[in-house]
Rosetta silent file (secondary structure, phi, psi, omega in degrees, C-alpha in Angstrom):
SEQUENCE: XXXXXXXXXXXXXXXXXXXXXXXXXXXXXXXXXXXXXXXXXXXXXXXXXXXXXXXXXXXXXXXXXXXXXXXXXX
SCORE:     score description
SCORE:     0.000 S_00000001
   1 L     0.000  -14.114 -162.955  237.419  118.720   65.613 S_00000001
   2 L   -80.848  -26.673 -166.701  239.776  117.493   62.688 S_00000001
   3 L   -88.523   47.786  161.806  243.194  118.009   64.992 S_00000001
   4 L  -101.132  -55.460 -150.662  241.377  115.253   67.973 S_00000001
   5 L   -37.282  143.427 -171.401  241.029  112.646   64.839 S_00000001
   6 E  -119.289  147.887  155.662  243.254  109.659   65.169 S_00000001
   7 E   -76.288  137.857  172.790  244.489  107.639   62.222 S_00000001
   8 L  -115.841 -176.040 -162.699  244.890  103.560   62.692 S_00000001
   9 L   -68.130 -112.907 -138.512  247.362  101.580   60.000 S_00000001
  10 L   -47.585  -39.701  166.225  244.199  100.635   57.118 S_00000001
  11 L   -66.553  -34.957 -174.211  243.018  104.730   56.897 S_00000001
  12 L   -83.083  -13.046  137.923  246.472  105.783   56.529 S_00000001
  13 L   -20.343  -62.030 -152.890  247.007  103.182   53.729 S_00000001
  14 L   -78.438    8.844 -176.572  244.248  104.983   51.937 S_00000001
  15 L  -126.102  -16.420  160.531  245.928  108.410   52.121 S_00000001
  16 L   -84.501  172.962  169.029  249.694  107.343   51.644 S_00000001
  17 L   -96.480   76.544 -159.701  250.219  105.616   48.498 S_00000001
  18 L  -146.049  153.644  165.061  251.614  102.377   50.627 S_00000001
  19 L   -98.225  139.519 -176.798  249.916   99.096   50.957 S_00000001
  20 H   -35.502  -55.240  169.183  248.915   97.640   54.855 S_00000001
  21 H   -83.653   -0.672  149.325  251.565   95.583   54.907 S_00000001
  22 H   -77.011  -12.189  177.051  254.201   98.000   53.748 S_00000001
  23 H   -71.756  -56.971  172.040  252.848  100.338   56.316 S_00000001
  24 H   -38.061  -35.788 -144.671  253.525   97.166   59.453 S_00000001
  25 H   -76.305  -60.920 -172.090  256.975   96.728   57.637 S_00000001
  26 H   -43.849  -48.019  164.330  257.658  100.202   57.619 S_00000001
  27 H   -31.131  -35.607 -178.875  256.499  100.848   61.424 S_00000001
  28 H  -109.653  -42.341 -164.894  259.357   98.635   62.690 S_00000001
  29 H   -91.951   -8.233 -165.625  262.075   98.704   59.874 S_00000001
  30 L  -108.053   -0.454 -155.546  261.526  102.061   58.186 S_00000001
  31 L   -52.908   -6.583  149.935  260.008  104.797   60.583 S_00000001
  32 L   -54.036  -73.192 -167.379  261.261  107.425   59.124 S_00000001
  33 L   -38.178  -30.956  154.558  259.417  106.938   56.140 S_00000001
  34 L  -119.606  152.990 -161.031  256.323  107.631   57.827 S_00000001
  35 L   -38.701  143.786 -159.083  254.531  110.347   59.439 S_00000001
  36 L   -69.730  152.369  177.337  255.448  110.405   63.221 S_00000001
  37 L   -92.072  169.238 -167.556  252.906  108.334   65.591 S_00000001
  38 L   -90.352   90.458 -162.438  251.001  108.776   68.723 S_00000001
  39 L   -54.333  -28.340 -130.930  254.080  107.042   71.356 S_00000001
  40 L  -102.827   -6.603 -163.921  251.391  107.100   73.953 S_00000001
  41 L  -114.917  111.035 -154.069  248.902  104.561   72.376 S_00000001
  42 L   -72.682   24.658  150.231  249.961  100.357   72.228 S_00000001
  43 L  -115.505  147.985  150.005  248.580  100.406   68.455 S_00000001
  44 L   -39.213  114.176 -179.542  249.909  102.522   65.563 S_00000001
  45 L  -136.461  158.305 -177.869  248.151  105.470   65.380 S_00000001
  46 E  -138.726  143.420  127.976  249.110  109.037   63.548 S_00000001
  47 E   -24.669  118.744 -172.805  247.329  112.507   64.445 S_00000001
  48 H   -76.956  -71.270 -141.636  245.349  113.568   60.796 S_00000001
  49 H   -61.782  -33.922  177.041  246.624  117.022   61.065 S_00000001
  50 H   -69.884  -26.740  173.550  250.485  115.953   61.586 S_00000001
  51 H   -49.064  -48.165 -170.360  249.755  113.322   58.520 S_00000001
  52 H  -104.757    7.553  151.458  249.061  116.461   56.484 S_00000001
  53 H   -78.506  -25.467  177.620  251.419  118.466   57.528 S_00000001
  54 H   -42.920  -59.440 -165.897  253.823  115.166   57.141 S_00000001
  55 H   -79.114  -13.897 -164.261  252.244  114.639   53.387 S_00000001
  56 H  -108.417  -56.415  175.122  252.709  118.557   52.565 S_00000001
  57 H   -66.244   -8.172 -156.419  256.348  118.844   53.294 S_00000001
  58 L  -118.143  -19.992 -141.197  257.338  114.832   52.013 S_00000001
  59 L   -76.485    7.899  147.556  254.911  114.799   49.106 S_00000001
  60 L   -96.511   45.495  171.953  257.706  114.472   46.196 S_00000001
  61 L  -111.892  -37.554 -172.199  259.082  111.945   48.243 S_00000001
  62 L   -94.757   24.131  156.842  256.219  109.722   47.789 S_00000001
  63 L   -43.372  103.316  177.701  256.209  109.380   44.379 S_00000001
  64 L   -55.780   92.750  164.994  255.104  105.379   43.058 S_00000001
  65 L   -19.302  127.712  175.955  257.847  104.522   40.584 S_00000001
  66 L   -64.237 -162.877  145.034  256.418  103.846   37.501 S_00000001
  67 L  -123.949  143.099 -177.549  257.354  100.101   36.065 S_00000001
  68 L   130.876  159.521 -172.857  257.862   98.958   33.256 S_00000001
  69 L   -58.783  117.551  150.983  260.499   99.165   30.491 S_00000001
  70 L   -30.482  131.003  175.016  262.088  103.154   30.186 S_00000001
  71 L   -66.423  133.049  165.555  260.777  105.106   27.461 S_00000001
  72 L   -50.785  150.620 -152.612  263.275  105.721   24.898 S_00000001
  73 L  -131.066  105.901 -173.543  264.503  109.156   24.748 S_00000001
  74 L   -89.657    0.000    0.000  264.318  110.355   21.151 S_00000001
């Protein structure tokens, strides 16, 4: 039953490390960046099983930068 499940934009927030509206931004300027979509459907939607195949081959891509001043290297 898990490869029917459809993803919308606010679940796939919670499973990329991306905020909603970096997900919108990304959908038009970025689309690479995220797991390929359903073309056939007038909202953004992603398949969960291509998401995790997406997330298994990408997942040192999606690393959060830390912030903050570099640690000195002693």
């Amino acid at each position: 039953m898990d490869d029917y499940r459809v993803i919308g934009i606010e679940e796939l927030s919670h499973i990329l490390p991306y905020k909603i509206s970096t997900i919108k931004r990304l959908i038009t300027q970025e689309p690479h960046k995220l797991p390929p979509r359903i073309a056939t459907m007038g909202r953004p939607a992603w398949y969960l099983p291509a998401i995790k195949t997406w997330l298994a081959n990408r997942s040192h891509e999606l690393r959060v930068p830390r912030k903050g001043r570099p640690r000195k290297l002693v």
